[in-house]
C-alpha positions as CSV (number, residue, x, y, z in Angstrom):
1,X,-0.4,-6.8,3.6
2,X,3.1,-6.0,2.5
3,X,5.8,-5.5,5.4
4,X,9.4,-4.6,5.2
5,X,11.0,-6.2,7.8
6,X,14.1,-4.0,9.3
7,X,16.5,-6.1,11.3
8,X,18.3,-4.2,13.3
9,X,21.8,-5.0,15.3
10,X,20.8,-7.6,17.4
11,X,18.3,-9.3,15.8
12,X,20.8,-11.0,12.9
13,X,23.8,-11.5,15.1
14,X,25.0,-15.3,14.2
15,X,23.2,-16.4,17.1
16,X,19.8,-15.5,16.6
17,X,19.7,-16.3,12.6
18,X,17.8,-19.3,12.5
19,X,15.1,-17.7,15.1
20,X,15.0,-15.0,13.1
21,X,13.8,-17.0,9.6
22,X,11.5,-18.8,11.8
23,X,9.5,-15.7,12.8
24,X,9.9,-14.6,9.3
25,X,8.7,-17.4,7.9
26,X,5.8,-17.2,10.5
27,X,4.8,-13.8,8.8
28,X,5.1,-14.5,5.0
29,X,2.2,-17.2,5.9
30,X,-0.5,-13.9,5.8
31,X,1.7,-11.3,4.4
32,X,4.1,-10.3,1.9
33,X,7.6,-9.3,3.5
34,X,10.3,-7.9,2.6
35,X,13.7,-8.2,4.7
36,X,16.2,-5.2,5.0
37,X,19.2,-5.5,7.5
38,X,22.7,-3.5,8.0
39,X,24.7,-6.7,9.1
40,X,27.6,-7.9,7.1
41,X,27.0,-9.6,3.9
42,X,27.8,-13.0,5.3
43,X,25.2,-12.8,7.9
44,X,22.6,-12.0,5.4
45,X,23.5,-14.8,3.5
46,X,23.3,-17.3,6.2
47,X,19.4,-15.5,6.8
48,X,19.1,-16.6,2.8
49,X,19.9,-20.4,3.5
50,X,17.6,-20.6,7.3
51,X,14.8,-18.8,5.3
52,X,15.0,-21.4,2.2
53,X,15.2,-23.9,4.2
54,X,11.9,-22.5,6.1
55,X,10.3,-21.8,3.0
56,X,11.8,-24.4,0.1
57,X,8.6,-23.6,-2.1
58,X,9.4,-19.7,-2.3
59,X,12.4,-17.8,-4.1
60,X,14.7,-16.2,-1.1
61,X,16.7,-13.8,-3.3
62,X,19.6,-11.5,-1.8
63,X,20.2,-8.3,-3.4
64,X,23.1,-6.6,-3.0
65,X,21.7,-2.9,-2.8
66,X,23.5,0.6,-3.2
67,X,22.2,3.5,-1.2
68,X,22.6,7.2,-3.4
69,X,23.2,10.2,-1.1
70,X,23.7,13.7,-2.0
71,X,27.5,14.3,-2.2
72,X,27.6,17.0,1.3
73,X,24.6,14.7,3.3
74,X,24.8,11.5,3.9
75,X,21.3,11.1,4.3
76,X,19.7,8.5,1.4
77,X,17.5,9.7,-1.6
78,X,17.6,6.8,-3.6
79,X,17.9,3.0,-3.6
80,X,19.8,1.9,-6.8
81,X,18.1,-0.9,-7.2
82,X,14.7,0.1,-6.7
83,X,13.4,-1.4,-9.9
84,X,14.7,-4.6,-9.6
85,X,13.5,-4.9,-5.7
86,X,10.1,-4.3,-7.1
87,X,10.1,-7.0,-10.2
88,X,11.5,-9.4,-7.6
89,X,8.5,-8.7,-5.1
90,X,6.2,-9.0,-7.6
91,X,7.0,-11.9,-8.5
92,X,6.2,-13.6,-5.5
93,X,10.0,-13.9,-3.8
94,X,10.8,-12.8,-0.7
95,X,13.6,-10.6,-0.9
96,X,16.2,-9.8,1.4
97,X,18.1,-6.5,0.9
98,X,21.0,-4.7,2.7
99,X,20.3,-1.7,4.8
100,X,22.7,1.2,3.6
101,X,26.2,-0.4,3.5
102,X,27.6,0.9,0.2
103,X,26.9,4.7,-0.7
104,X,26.8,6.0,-4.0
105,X,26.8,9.4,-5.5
106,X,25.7,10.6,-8.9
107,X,27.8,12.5,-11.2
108,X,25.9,15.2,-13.7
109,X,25.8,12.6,-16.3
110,X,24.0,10.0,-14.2
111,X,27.0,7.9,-14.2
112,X,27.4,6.4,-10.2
113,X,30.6,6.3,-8.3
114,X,31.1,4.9,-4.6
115,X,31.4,7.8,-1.9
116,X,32.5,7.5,1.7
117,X,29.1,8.1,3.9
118,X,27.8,6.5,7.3
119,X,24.1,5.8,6.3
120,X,21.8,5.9,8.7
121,X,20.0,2.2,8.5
122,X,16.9,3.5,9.7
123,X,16.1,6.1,7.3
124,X,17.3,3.4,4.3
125,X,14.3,1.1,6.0
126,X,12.0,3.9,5.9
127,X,12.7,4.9,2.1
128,X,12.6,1.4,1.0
129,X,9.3,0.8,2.7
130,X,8.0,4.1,0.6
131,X,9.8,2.9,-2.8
132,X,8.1,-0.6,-2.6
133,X,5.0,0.1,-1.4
134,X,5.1,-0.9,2.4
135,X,1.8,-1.1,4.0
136,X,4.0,-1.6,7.8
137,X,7.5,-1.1,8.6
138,X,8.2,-3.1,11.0
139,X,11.8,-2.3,12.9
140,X,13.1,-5.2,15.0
141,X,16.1,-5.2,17.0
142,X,16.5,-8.1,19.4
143,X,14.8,-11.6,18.0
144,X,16.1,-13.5,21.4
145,X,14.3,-10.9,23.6
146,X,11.4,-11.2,21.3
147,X,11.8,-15.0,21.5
148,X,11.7,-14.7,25.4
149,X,9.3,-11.8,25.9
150,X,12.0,-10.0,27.7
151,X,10.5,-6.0,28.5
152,X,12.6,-3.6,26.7
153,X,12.5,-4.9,23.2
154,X,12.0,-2.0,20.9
155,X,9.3,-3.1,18.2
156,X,8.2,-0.1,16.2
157,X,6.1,0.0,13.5
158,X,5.4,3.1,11.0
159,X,2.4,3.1,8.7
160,X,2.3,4.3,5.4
């Protein structure tokens, strides 16, 4: 089964990254995931090193990835990078990609330009599960509670 994994505030603070690419690398061992967060780049890339550390047989890329919006709603329409997400997946490597962090906007001639746009992280998850062919979305946003089995850790999953 593919699964985009959306890691939401808590679950990627500096403290919980090396829990996190333990249950990640838990859930490539049956499926194929696919890792989207909305933490700052540096972050991210410490998620890259714990997961190839995890995982030193499989690629761990890191895509830097550009949301499109239409120029009045910030709401995305488009991942830039959509084809290269999906030449990466299918290739066997787990790919991590950011959640919404730098907007774009199309001019009439296709040409892209950064905008200024809050992006709503959730929605980005939602449209990159679509684009690459999600079977589960799965939206995480506390690993330590998970870790714990603390009540109140929101877990929810969307089926395409």
């Amino acid at each position: 089964m593919r699964i985009l994994v959306a890691l939401g505030g808590n679950a990627l603070q500096h403290r919980n990254v090396e829990q996190t690419a333990a249950a990640l690398a838990a859930l490539t061992t049956e499926h194929e995931v696919i890792v989207t967060h909305g933490s700052v780049p540096r972050i991210g890339h410490m998620l890259e090193l714990a997961l190839r550390n995890r995982l030193p047989e499989r690629d761990v890329v890191s895509v830097l990835t550009q949301v499109v919006v239409n120029g009045e709603d910030s709401e995305p329409c488009a991942i830039a990078e959509v084809r290269s997400l999906r030449v990466l997946v299918g290739s066997g490597a787990l790919v991590i990609c950011a959640g919404g962090d730098i907007p774009i906007a199309l001019n009439g001639d296709g040409t892209m330009h950064e905008v200024e746009a809050a992006i709503d992280k959730n929605l980005t998850a939602a449209l990159l599960a679509r684009r690459l062919d999600a079977d589960l979305l799965l939206t995480l946003t506390d690993m330590a509670r998970i870790a714990q089995g603390e009540a109140g850790t929101q877990v929810a999953t969307t089926r395409r």
